[in-house]
C-alpha positions as semicolon CSV with decimal commas, in nm:
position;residue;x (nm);y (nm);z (nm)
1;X;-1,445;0,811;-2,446
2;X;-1,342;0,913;-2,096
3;X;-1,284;1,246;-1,965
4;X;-0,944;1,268;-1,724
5;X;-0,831;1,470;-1,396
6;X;-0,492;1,432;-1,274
7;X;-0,368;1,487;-0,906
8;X;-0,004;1,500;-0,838
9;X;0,204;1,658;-0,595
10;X;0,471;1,894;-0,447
11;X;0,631;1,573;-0,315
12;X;0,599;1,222;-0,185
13;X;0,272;1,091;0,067
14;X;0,098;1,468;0,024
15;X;-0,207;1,299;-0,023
16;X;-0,277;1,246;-0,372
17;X;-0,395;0,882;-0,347
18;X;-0,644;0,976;-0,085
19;X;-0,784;1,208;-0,351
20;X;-0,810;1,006;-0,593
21;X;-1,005;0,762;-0,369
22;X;-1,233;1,020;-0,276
23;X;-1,282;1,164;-0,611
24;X;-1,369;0,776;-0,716
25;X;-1,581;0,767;-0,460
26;X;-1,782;1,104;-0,519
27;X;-1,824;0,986;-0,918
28;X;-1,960;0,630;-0,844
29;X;-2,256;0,838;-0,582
30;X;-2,285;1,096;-0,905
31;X;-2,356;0,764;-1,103
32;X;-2,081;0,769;-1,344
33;X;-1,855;0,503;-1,434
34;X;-1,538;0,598;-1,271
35;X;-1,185;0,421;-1,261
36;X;-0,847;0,469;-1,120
37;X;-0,495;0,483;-1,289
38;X;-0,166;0,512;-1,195
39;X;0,077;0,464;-1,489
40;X;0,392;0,342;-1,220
41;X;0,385;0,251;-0,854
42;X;0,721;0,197;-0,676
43;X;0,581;0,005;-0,360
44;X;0,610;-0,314;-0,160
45;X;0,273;-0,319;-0,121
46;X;0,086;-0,509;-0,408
47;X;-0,211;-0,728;-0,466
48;X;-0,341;-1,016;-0,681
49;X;-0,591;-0,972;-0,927
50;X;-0,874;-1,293;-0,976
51;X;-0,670;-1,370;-1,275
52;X;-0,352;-1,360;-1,083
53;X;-0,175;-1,071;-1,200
54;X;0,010;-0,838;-0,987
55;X;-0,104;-0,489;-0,930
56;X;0,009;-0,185;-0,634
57;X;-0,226;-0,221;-0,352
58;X;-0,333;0,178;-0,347
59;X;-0,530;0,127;-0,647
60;X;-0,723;-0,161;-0,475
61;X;-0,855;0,082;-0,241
62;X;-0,940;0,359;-0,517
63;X;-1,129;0,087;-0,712
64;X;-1,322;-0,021;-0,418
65;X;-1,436;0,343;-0,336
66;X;-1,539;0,305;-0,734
67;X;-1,745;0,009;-0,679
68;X;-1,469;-0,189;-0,900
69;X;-1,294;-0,487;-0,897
70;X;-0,922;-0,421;-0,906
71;X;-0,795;-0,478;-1,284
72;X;-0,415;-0,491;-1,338
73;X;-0,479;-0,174;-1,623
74;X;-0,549;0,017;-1,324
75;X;-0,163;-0,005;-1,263
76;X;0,004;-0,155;-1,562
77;X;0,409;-0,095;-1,422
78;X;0,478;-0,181;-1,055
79;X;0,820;-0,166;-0,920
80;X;0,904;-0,345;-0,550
81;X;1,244;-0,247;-0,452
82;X;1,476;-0,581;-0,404
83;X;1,780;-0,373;-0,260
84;X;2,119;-0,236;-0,373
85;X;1,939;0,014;-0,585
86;X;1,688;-0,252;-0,780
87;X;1,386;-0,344;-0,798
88;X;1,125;-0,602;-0,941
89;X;0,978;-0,467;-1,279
90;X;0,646;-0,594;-1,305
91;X;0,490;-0,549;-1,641
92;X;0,059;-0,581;-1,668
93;X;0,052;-0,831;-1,375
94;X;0,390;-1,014;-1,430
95;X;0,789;-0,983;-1,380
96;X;1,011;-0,905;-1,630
97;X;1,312;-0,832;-1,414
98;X;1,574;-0,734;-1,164
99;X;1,664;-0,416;-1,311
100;X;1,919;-0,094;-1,123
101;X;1,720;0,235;-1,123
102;X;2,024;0,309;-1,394
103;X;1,922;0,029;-1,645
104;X;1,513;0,113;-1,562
105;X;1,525;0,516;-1,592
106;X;1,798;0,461;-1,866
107;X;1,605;0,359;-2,106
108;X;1,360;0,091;-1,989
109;X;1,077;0,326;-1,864
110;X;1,008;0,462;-2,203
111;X;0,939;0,091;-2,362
112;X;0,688;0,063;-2,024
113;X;0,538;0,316;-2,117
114;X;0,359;0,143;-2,447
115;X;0,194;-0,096;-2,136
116;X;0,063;0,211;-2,003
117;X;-0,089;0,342;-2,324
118;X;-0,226;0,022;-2,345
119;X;-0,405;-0,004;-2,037
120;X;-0,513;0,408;-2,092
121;X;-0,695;0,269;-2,411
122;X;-0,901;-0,028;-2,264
123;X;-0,979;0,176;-1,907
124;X;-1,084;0,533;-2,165
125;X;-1,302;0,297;-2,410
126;X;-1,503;0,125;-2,081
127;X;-1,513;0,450;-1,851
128;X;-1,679;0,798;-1,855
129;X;-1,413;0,944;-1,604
130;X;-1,015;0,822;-1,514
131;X;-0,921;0,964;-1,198
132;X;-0,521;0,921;-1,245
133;X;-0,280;0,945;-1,006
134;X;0,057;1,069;-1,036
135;X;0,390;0,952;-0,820
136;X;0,605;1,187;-0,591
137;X;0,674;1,545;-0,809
138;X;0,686;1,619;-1,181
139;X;0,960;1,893;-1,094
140;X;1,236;1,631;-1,028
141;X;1,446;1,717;-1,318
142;X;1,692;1,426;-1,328
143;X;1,436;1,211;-1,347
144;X;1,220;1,358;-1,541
145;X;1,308;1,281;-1,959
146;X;1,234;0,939;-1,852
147;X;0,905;0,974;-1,615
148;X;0,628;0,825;-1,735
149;X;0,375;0,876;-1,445
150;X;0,381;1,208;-1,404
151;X;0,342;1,514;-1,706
152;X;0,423;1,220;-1,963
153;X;0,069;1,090;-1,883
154;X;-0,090;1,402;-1,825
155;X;0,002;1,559;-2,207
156;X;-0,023;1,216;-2,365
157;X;-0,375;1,232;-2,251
158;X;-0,400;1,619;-2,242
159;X;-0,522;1,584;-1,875
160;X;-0,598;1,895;-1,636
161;X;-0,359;1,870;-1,341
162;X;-0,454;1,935;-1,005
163;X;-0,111;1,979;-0,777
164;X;-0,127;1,903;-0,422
165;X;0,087;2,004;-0,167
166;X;0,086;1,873;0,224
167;X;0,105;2,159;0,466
168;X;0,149;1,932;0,738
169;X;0,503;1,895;0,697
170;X;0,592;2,288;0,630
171;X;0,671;2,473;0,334
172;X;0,371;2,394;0,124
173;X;0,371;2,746;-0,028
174;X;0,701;2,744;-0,115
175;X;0,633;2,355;-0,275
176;X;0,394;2,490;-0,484
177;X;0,536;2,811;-0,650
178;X;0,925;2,593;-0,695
179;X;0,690;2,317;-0,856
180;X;0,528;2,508;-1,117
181;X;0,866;2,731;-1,150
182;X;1,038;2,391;-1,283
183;X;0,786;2,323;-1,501
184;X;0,815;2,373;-1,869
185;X;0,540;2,613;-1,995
186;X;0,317;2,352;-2,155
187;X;0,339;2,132;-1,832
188;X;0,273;2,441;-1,633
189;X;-0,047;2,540;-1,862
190;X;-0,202;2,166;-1,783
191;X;-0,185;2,274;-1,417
192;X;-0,524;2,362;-1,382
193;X;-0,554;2,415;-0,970
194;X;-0,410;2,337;-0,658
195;X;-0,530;2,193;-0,355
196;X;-0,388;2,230;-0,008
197;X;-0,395;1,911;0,175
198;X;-0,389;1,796;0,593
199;X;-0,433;2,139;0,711
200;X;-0,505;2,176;1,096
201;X;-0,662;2,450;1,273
202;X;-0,891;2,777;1,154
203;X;-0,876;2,790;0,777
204;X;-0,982;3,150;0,798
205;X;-0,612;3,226;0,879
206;X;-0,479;3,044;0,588
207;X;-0,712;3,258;0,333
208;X;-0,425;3,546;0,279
209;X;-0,187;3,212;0,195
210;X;-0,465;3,143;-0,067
211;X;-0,478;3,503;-0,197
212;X;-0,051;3,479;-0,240
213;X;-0,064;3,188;-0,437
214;X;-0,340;3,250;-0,646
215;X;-0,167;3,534;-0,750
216;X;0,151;3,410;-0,759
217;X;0,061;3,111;-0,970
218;X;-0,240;3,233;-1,166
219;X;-0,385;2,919;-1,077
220;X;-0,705;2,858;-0,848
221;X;-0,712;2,679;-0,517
222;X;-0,997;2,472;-0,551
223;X;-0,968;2,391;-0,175
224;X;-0,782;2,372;0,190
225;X;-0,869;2,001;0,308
226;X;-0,832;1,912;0,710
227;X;-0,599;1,646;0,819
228;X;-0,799;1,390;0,867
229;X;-0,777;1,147;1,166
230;X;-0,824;0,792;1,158
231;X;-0,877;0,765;0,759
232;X;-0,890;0,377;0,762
233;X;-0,797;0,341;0,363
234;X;-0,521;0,126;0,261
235;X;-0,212;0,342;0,250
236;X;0,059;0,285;-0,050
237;X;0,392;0,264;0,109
238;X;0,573;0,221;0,437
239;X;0,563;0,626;0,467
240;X;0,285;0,592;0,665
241;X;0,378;0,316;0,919
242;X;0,465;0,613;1,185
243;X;0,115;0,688;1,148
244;X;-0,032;0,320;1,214
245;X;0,104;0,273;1,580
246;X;-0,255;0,193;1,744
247;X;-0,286;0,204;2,143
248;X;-0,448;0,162;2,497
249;X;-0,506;-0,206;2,402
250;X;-0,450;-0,533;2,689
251;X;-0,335;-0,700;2,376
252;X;0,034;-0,574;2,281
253;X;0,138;-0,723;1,914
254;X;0,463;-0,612;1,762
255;X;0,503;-0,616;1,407
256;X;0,870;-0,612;1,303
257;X;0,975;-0,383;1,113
258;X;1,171;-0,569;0,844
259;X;1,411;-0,381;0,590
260;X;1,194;-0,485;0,290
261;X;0,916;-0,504;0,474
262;X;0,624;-0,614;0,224
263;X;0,238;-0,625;0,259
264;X;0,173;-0,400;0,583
265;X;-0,186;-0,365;0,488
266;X;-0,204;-0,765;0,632
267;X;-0,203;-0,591;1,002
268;X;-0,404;-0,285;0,999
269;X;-0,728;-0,463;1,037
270;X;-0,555;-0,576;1,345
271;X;-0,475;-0,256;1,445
272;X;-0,842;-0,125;1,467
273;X;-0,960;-0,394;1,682
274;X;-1,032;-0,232;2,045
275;X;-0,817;-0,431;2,243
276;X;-0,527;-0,397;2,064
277;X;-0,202;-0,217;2,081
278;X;-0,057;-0,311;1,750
279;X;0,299;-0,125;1,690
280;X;0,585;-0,188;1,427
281;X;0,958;-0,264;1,615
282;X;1,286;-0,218;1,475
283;X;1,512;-0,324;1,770
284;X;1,475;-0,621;1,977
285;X;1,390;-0,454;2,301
286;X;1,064;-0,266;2,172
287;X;0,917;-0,647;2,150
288;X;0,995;-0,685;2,530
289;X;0,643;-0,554;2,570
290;X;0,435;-0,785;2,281
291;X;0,223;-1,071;2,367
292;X;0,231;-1,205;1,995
293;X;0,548;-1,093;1,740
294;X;0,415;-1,107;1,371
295;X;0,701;-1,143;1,129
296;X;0,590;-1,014;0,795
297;X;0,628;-1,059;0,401
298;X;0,985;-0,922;0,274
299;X;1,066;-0,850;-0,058
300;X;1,413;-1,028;0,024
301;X;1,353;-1,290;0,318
302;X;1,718;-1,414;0,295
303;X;1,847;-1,078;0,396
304;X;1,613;-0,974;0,595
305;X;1,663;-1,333;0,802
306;X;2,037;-1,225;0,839
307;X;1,920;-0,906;0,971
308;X;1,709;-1,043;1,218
309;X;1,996;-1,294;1,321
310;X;2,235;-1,005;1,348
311;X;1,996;-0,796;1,522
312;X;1,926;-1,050;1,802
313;X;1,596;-1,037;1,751
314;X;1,617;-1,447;1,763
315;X;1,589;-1,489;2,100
316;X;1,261;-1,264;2,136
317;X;1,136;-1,421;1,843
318;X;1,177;-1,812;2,012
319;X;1,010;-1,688;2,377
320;X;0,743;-1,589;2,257
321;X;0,371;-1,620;2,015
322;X;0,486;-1,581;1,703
323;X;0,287;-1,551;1,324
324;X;0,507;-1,545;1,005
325;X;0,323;-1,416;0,670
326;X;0,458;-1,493;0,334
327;X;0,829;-1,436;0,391
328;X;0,795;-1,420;0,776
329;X;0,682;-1,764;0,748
330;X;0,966;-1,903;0,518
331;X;1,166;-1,763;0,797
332;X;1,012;-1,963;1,061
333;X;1,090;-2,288;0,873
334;X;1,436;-2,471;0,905
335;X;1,601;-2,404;0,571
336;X;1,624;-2,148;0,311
337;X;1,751;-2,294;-0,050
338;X;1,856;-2,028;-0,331
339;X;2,004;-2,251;-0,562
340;X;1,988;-1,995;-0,842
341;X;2,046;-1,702;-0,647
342;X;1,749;-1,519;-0,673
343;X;1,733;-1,336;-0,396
344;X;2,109;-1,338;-0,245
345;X;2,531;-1,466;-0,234
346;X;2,330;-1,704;0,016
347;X;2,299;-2,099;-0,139
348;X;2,180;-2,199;0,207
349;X;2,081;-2,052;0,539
350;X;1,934;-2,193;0,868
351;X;1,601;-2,067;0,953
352;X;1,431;-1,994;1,276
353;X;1,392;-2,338;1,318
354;X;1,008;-2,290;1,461
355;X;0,831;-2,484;1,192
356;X;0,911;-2,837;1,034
357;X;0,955;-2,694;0,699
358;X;1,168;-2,578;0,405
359;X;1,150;-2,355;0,128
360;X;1,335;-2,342;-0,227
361;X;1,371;-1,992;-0,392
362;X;1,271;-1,995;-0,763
363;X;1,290;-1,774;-1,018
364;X;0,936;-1,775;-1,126
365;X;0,680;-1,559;-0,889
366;X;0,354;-1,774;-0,727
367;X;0,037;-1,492;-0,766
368;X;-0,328;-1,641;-0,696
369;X;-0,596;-1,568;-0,498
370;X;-0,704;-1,803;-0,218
371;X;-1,003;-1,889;-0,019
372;X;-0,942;-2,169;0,238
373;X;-1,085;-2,313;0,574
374;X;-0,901;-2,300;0,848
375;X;-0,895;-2,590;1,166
376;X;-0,628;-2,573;1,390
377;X;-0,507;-2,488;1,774
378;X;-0,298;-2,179;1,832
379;X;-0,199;-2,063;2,187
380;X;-0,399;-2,372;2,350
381;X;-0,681;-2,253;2,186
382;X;-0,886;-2,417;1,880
383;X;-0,896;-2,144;1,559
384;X;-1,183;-2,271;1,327
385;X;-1,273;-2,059;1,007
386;X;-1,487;-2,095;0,654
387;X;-1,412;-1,979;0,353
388;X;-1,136;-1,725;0,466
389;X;-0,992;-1,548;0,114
390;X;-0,678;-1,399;0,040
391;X;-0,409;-1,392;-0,190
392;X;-0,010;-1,534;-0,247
393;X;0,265;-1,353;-0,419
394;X;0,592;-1,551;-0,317
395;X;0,844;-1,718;-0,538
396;X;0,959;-1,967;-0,306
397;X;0,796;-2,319;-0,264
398;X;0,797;-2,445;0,037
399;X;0,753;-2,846;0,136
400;X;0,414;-2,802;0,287
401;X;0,006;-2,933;0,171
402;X;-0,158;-2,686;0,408
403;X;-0,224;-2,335;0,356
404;X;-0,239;-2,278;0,771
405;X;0,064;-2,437;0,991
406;X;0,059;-2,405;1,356
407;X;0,279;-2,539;1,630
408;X;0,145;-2,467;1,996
409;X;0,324;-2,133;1,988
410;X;0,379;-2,068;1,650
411;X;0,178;-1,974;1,328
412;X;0,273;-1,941;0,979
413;X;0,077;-1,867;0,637
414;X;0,170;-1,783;0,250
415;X;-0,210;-1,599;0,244
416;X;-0,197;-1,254;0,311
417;X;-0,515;-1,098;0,397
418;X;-0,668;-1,361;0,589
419;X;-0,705;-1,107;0,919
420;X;-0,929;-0,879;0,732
421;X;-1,213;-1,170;0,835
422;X;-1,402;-1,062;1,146
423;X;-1,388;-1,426;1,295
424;X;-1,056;-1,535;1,228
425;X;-0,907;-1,184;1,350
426;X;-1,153;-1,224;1,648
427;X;-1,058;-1,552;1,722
428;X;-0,639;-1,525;1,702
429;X;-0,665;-1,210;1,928
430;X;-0,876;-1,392;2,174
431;X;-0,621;-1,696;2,134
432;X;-0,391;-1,441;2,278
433;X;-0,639;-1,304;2,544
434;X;-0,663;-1,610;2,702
435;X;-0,283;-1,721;2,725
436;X;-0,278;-1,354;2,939
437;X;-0,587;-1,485;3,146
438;X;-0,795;-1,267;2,992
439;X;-1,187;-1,303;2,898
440;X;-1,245;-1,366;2,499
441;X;-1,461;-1,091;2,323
442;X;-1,703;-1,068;2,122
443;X;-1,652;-1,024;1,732
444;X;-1,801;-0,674;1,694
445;X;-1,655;-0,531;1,410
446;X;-1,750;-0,535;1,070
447;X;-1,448;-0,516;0,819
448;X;-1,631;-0,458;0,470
449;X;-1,886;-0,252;0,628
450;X;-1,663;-0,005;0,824
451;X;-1,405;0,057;0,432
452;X;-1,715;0,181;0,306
453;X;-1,830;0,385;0,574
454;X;-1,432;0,522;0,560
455;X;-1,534;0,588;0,166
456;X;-1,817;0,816;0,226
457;X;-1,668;0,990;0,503
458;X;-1,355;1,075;0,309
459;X;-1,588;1,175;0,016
460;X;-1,817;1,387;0,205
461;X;-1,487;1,582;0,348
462;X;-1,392;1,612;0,073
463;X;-1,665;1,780;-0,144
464;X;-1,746;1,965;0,175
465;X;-1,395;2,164;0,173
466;X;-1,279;2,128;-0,256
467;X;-1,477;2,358;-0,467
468;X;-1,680;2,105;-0,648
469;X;-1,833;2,330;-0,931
470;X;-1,500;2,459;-1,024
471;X;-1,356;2,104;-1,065
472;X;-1,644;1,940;-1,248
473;X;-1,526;2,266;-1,544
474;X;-1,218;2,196;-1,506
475;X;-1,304;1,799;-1,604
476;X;-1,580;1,930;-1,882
477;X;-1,314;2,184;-2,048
């Protein structure tokens, strides 16, 4: 039976996914068998299992640093925000619903919560530690009668708690000590330490901050962690975009920054290559600058096509390189059917008119993983690749046989992921070198190789600044 420790936090994108990685990651080296959990993500992000099933894409990245494959009990209830105050229920790998936050918090959340015991039960029997991970604060009180991935996990699972607050943004003491004020007393008693997260400078000077709230709280600080630059781990919502602008590249490519933007892990890879200035716009003027546009995935392509129409991003959009992914590429297509209404009013809307295709909206969701070879010119220059693997999760089907169209100009794809290989990243970057009469490059970076190297670094800063002994009693109590 597995032992548990719980992270949450004072708020939102404080840092407790990170930790959980890195605590997955220090277990695996200690040569236990270590998983993730996370009862309920509420992210656009997501990822397909082997066997298809939907899952939040955080958790991918905590059981990677485990040595795992990613299993759908690792995050049995994902929610992907449609609009209007809804969202996508997704229920052990698969939709159930539209529902309004009223009709999911009123009631629904407690019935998702027997998937979450569920998955608890499978994960404890095959694990010797869950490293669980909770979502924004447990002190939100109107939310909290029906939370189920905060204190409902911890004292169904009488879990030790370890809160974590972000000093990076200000106020962490006072985040701490209003936290555990709102708590009720036998939420408060599972609270077992605190750890105080992206801290900059001399830690010395924080120590009398340490003293206060060890005394204030009762509870130990098991640790002041540095911000840490350049992490390189797959980041759970569009928080963090601020944080992904990369720079001093001859290659400018301008990600737009879609209202229900999906799937922004698809460009970081791109971001880290060396000649690349990869930024995300949200006007039409910031693209004045890119050399290739990349439209992404959407939760809800027809309205975020209208946006882009009413934006007037169309005309910087048709001058220049463009790739569509997922719903960026239903965009670039000529038509947009939603008989049934799926997504919007809309029955029918032009497209960007780019590619010679169109796409139907269905009800029922498309989620498989891919691998494909790819043969095709792009920018005048010939793009050949083996074996490339990804993954789909669209629920429109769109009149095409290949899993790769390209135009001279133009590029679109259903696969997410496909950038993360070193060749086919390589190669579309130096498609775009060479339309700027540039020399191509070499491919020089290796993808897999460099996540893991990200995994041992966060680890080993980790149990360099978190008082290790204390936490490995707090697990064993």
């Amino acid at each position: 039976m597995a032992k548990f420790l719980m992270f949450q936090g004072t708020a939102s994108h404080v840092g407790k996914s990170i930790l959980t990685t890195a605590l997955c990651r220090i277990f695996f080296r200690e040569g236990l068998r270590v998983a993730p959990f996370k009862a309920q993500n509420m992210a656009l992000n997501s990822f397909v299992t082997a066997d298809g099933l939907e899952m939040g894409r955080a958790q991918v990245a905590q059981a990677e640093a485990a040595n795992l494959a990613p299993r759908v009990e690792m995050n049995p209830v994902l929610l992907k925000p449609t609009g209007n105050q809804t969202s996508q229920v997704i229920i052990n790998g698969k939709p159930v619903g539209v529902m309004s936050a009223a009709e999911y918090h009123g009631g629904y959340s407690l019935k998702a919560f027997d998937a979450v015991k569920s998955a608890l039960a499978k994960l404890s029997a095959e694990f010797d530690v869950l490293v669980i991970e909770g979502a924004g604060s447990p002190a939100e009180v109107n939310l909290k009668a029906n939370d189920i991935v905060n204190m409902r996990v911890a004292k169904y699972l009488n879990a030790p708690v370890i809160l974590v607050a972000d000093i990076d943004r200000g106020g962490a003491l006072a985040a701490v000590v209003g936290t555990l004020e709102l708590l009720d007393d036998d939420e408060r008693d599972l609270v077992k330490g605190i750890v105080i997260n992206k801290f900059r400078g001399d830690v010395k000077l924080f120590l009398p901050a340490v003293d206060f709230l060890e005394n204030k709280t009762g509870k130990p600080v098991l640790g002041v962690l540095p911000f840490i630059e350049k992490l390189g781990i797959d980041d759970e919502d569009s928080v963090s975009l601020d944080d992904k602008i990369s720079g001093g590249g001859e290659v400018n490519i301008g990600v737009i920054r879609l209202n229900k933007l999906s799937n922004f892990t698809d460009f970081d890879s791109l971001a880290g290559e060396p000649d690349v200035n990869l930024f995300y716009a949200r006007t039409p003027a910031e693209l004045e600058r890119a050399d290739l546009i990349i439209i992404p995935g959407s939760k809800n392509t027809s309205e975020d096509l209208l946006w882009l129409k009413e934006n007037n991003f169309v005309a910087q959009i048709s001058a220049k390189p463009v790739i569509g992914i997922c719903g960026g590429f239903q965009m670039l297509g000529r038509k947009i059917f939603d008989p049934a209404r799926t997504e919007s009013a809309h029955v029918e809307l032009d497209g960007l008119n780019l590619l010679p295709l169109e796409t139907t909206f269905a009800a029922e969701k498309f989620t498989s993983q891919v691998t494909l070879d790819a043969d095709f010119n792009f920018l005048g220059s010939r793009i050949r690749a083996e074996n490339l693997v990804g993954y789909e999760i669209h629920a429109g089907v769109t009149n095409i046989a290949e899993k790769i169209v390209a135009a001279e100009n133009v590029l679109g794809t259903y696969v997410h992921g496909i950038f993360d290989d070193d060749s086919f990243r390589r190669q579309i970057v130096n498609a775009v070198r060479r339309k700027k009469n540039l020399p191509p490059l070499e491919v020089t970076r290796n993808l897999r190789a460099e996540r893991q190297k990200n995994y041992e670094r966060l680890a080993r800063i980790v149990r360099e600044n978190l008082n290790m002994d204390l936490l490995r009693k707090i697990l064993s109590s």
